[in-house]
C-alpha angles and dihedrals in degrees: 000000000000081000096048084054092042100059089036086059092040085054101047082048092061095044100047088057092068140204120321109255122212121241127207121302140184113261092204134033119190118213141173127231103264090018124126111233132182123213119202135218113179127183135178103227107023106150133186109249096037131079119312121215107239124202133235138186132179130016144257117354089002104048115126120211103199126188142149107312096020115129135175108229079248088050079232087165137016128183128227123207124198120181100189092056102036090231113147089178124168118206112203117201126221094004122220138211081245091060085062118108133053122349109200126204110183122168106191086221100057118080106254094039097214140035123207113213115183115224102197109193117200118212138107126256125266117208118235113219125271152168108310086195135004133190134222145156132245116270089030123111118241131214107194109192121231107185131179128162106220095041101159128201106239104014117089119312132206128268129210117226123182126168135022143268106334102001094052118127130206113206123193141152107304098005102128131179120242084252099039090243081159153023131192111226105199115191106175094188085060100029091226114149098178130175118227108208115193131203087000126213155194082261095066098048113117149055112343109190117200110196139193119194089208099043122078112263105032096223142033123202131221113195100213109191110195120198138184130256118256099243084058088043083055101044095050085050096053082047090063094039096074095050089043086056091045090050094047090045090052088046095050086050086054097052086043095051097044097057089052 
């Protein structure tokens, strides 16, 4: 019976102090590529023993779910808890352009659940290296790779260019040809911008240039270098036969005539 009591009072004691509240928080936080930057999550009413917030950045298959005790193997973030002042708050190091985007802390007890604070990392994209040149055959379809690290959701994107004066062509995300010639694949967790050409031909073949008004340079090139099949090949080459045997067949009327 004195248990019984004991747990109903412990009980009581742990409901009548209430959900945890949120205080006021940034919406935004600035940051500079290399930099160190804290994020805060502050709460009235956070208390050891209960249920702690946890942090979280990025989506799908890249989607990290950060808490006390969490580490990266680079120890790129930590997080600092403070009861006394009810700060949750998680520190990144060296901070990147990926780390860039909304920054969640949610505590299943507060009422909303979750707040969304922007980290918004200056810096300017680096290209990764790629072909310099590829190689395909009329009637394939093409993938050229265009690859930065620091390719940010929301800032400037690349562009694809191929061709000159009337016939160039400016290529970006959802830009499509009547025909649907080529799409423009964009994966911002690896920075990849690359161009799908289908049913590739002749015409393609060239230089394709993928720009970025904030990288240096501005533009990579991919040497794409288009050739025919071999049964093309074969057949261009049964369609010359026939005049080369006609030309050697007039010369050797000429040599005979000549010595008549």
């Amino acid at each position: 019976m004195i248990l019984l009591t004991v747990l109903i009072f412990m009980r009581l004691m742990i409901f009548s102090e209430g959900n945890p509240v949120w205080n006021r928080l940034p919406e935004s936080v600035h940051a500079t590529v290399g930099q160190d930057v804290t994020l805060h999550c502050w709460l009235t009413g956070l208390v050891e023993g209960r249920a702690l917030p946890r942090w979280e950045h990025g989506q799908g298959m890249n989607k990290k779910i950060i808490s006390k005790g969490s580490h990266s193997t680079d120890n790129h973030y930590e997080v600092l808890e403070n009861f006394s002042t009810g700060q949750y708050n998680i520190i990144i190091k060296n901070v990147t352009l990926q780390d860039g985007g909304p920054w969640h802390c949610s505590h299943i007890e507060a009422d909303p659940q979750t707040k969304t604070i922007m980290l918004i990392v200056e810096g300017n994209p680096v290209w990764n290296r790629f072909p310099e040149s590829v190689h395909a055959t009329v009637g394939q379809d093409v993938t050229l790779h265009c690859w930065l690290t620091g390719l940010v959701e929301g800032r400037a994107l690349p562009r694809w260019e191929h061709g000159q004066g009337m016939d160039k062509k400016i290529i970006s995300k959802g830009s499509h040809s009547t025909d649907n010639h080529y799409e423009v694949l964009e994966n911002f967790s690896t920075g990849q911008y690359n161009i799908i050409i289908k049913n590739v031909t002749l015409q393609d073949g060239g230089p394709w240039h993928c720009s970025h008004i904030e990288a240096d340079p501005q533009t990579k090139t991919t040497m794409l270098i288009v050739e025919e099949t071999d049964d093309k090949v074969h057949n261009n080459q049964m369609m010359i036969s026939p005049c080369a045997w006609i030309s050697t067949l007039i010369c050797l009327f000429a040599i005979v005539f000549h010595f008549i």
